[in-house]
Backbone as XML, in Angstrom:
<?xml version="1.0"?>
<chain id="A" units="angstrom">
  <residue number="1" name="UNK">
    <atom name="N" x="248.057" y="57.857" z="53.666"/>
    <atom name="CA" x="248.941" y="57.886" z="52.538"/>
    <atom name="C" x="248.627" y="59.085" z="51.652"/>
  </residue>
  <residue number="2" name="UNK">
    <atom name="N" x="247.418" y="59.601" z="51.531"/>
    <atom name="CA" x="246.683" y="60.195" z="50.772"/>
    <atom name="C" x="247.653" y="61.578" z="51.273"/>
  </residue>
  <residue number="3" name="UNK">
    <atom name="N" x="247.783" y="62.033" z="52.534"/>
    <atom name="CA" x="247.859" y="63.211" z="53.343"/>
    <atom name="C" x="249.485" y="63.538" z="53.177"/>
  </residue>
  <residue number="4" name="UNK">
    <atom name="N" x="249.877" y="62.117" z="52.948"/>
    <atom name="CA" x="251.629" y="62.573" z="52.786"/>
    <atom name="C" x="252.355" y="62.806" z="51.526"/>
  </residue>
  <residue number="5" name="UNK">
    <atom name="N" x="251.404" y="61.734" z="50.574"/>
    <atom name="CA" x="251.575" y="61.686" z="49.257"/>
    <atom name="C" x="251.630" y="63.286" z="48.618"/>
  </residue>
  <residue number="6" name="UNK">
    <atom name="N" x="250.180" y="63.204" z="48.750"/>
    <atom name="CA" x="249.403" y="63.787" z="47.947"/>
    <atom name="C" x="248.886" y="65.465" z="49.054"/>
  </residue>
  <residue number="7" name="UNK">
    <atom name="N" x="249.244" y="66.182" z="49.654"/>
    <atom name="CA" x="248.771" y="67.387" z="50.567"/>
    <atom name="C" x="247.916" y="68.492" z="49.980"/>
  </residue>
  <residue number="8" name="UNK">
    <atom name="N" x="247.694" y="68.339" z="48.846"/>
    <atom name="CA" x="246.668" y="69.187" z="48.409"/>
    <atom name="C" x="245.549" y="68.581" z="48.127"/>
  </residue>
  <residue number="9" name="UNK">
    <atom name="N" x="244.592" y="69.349" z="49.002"/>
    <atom name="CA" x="243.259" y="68.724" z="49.308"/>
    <atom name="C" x="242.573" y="68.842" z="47.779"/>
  </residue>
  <residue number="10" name="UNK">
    <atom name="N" x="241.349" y="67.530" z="47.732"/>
    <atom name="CA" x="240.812" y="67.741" z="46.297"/>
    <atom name="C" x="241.678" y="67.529" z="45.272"/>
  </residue>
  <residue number="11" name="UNK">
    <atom name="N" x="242.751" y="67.080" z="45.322"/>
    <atom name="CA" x="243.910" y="66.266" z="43.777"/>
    <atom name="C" x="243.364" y="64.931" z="43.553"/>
  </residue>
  <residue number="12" name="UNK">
    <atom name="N" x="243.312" y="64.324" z="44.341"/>
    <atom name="CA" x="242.810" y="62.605" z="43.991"/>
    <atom name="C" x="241.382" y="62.878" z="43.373"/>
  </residue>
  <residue number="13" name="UNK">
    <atom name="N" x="241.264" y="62.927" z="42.232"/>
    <atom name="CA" x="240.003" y="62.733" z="41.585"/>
    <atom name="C" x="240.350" y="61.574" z="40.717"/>
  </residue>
  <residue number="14" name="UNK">
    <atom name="N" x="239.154" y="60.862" z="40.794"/>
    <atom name="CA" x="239.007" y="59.553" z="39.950"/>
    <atom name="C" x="239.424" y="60.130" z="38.498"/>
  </residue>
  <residue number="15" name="UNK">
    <atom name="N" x="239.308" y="61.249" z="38.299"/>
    <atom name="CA" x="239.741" y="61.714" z="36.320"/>
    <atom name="C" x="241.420" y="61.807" z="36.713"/>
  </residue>
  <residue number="16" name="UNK">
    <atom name="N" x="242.406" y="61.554" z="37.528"/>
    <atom name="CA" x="243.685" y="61.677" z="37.377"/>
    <atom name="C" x="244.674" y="60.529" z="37.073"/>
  </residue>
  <residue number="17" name="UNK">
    <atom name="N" x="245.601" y="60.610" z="36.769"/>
    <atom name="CA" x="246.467" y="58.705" z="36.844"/>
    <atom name="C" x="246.787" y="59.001" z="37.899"/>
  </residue>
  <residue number="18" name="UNK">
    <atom name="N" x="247.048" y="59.483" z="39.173"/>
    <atom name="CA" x="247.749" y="59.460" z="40.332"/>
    <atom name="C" x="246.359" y="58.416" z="40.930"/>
  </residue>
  <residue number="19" name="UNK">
    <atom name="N" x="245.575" y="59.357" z="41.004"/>
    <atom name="CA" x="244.135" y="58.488" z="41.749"/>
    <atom name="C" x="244.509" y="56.910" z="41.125"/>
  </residue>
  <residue number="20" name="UNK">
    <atom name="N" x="244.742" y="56.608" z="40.039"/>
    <atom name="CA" x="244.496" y="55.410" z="39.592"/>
    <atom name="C" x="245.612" y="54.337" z="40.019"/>
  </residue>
  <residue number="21" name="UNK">
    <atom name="N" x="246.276" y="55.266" z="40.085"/>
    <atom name="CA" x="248.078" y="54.706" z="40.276"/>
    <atom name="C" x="248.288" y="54.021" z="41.823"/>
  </residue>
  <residue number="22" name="UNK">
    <atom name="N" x="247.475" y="54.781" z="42.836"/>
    <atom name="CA" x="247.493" y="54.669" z="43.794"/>
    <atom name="C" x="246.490" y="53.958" z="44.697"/>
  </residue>
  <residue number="23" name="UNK">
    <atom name="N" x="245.120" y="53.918" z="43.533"/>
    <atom name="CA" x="243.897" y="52.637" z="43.970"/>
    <atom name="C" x="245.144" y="51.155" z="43.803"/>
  </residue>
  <residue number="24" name="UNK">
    <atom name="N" x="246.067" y="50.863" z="42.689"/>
    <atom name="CA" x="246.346" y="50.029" z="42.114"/>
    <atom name="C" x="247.549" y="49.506" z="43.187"/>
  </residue>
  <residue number="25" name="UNK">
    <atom name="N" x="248.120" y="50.122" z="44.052"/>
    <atom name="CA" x="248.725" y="50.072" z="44.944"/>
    <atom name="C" x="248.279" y="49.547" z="45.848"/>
  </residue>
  <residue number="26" name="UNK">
    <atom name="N" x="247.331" y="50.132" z="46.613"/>
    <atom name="CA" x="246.456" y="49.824" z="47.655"/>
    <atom name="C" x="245.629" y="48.695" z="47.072"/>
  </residue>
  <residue number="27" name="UNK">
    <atom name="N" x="245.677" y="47.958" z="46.162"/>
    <atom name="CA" x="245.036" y="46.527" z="45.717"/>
    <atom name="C" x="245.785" y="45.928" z="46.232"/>
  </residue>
  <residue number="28" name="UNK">
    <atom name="N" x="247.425" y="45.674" z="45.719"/>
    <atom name="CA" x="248.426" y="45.529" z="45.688"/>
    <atom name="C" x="249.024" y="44.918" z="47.153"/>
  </residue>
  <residue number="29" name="UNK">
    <atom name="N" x="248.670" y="46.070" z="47.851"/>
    <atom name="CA" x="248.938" y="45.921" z="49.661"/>
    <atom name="C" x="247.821" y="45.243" z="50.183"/>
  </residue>
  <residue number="30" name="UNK">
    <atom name="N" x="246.483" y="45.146" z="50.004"/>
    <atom name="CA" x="245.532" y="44.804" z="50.159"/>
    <atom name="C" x="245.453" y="43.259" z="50.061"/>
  </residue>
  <residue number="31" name="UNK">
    <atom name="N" x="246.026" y="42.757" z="48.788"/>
    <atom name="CA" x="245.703" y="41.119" z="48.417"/>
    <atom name="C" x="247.162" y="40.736" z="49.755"/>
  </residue>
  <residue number="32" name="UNK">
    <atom name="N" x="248.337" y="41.483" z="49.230"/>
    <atom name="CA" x="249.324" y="40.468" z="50.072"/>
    <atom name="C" x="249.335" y="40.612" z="51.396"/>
  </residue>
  <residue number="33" name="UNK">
    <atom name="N" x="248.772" y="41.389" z="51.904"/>
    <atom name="CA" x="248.097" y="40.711" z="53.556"/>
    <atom name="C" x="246.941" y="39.844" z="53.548"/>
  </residue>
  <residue number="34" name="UNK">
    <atom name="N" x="246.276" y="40.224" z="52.780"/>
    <atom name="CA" x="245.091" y="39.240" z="53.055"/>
    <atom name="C" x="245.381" y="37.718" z="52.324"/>
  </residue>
  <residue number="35" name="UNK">
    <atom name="N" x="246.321" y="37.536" z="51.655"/>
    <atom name="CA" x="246.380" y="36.018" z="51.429"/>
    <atom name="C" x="247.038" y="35.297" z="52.448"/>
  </residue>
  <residue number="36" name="UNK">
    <atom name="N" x="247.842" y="35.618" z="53.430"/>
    <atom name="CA" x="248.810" y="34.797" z="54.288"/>
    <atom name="C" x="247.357" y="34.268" z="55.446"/>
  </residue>
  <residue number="37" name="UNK">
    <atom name="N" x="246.454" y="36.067" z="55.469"/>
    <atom name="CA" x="245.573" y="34.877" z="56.770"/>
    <atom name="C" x="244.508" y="34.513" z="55.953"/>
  </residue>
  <residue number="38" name="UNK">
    <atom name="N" x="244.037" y="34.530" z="54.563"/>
    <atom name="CA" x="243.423" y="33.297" z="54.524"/>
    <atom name="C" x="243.753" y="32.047" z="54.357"/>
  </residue>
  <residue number="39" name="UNK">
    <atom name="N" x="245.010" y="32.011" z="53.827"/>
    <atom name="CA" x="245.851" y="30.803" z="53.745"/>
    <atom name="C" x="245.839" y="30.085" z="55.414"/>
  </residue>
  <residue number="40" name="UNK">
    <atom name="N" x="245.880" y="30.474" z="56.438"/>
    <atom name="CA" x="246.062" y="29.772" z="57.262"/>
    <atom name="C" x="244.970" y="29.770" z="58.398"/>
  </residue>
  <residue number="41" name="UNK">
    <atom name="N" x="243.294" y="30.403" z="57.461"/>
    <atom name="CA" x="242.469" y="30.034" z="57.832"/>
    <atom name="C" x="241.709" y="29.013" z="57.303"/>
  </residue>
  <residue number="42" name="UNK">
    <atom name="N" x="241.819" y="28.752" z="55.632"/>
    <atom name="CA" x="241.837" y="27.428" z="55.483"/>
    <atom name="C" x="242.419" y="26.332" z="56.228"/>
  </residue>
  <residue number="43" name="UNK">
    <atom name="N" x="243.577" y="26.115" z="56.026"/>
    <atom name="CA" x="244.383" y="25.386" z="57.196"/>
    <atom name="C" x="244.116" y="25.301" z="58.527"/>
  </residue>
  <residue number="44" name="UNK">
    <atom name="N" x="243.228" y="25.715" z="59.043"/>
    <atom name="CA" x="243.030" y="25.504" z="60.185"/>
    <atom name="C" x="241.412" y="25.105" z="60.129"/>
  </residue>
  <residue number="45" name="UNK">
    <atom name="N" x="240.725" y="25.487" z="58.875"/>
    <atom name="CA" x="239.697" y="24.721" z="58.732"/>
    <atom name="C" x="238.132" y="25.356" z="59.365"/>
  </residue>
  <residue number="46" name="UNK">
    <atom name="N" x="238.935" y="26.921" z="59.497"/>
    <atom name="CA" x="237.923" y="27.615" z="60.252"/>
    <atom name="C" x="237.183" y="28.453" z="58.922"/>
  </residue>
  <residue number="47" name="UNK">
    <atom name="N" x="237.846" y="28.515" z="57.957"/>
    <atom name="CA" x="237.439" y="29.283" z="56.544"/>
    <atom name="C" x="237.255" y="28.033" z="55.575"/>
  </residue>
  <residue number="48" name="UNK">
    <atom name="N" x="235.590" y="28.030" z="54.535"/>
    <atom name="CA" x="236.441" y="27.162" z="53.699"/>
    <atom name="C" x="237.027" y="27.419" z="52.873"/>
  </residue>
  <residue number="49" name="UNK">
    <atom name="N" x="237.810" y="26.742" z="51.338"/>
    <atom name="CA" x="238.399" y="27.379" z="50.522"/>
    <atom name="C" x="237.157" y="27.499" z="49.417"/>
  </residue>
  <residue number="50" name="UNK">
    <atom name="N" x="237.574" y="28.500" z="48.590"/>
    <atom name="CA" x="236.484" y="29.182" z="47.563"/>
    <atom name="C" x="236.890" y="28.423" z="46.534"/>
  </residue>
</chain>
């Protein structure tokens, strides 16, 4: 994402809002895949719930 977004090497520095804008994204994408399979690894009883 970084490479298509963003093509100039060395721009994402933690001092920019893009860097920040785009950690906040990638949280974003991050939780809503990961809740469907823990949701149905509880449910199946192979995870417990927290």
């Amino acid at each position: 994402m970084a490479f298509v977004l963003v093509p100039e090497p060395h721009s994402l520095r933690p001092d920019t809002a893009a860097y920040w804008f785009l950690m906040q994204i990638g949280m974003v994408i991050g939780f809503a895949t990961a809740w469907p399979a823990n949701a149905w690894l509880i449910r199946r009883g192979t995870k417990e719930a927290m």
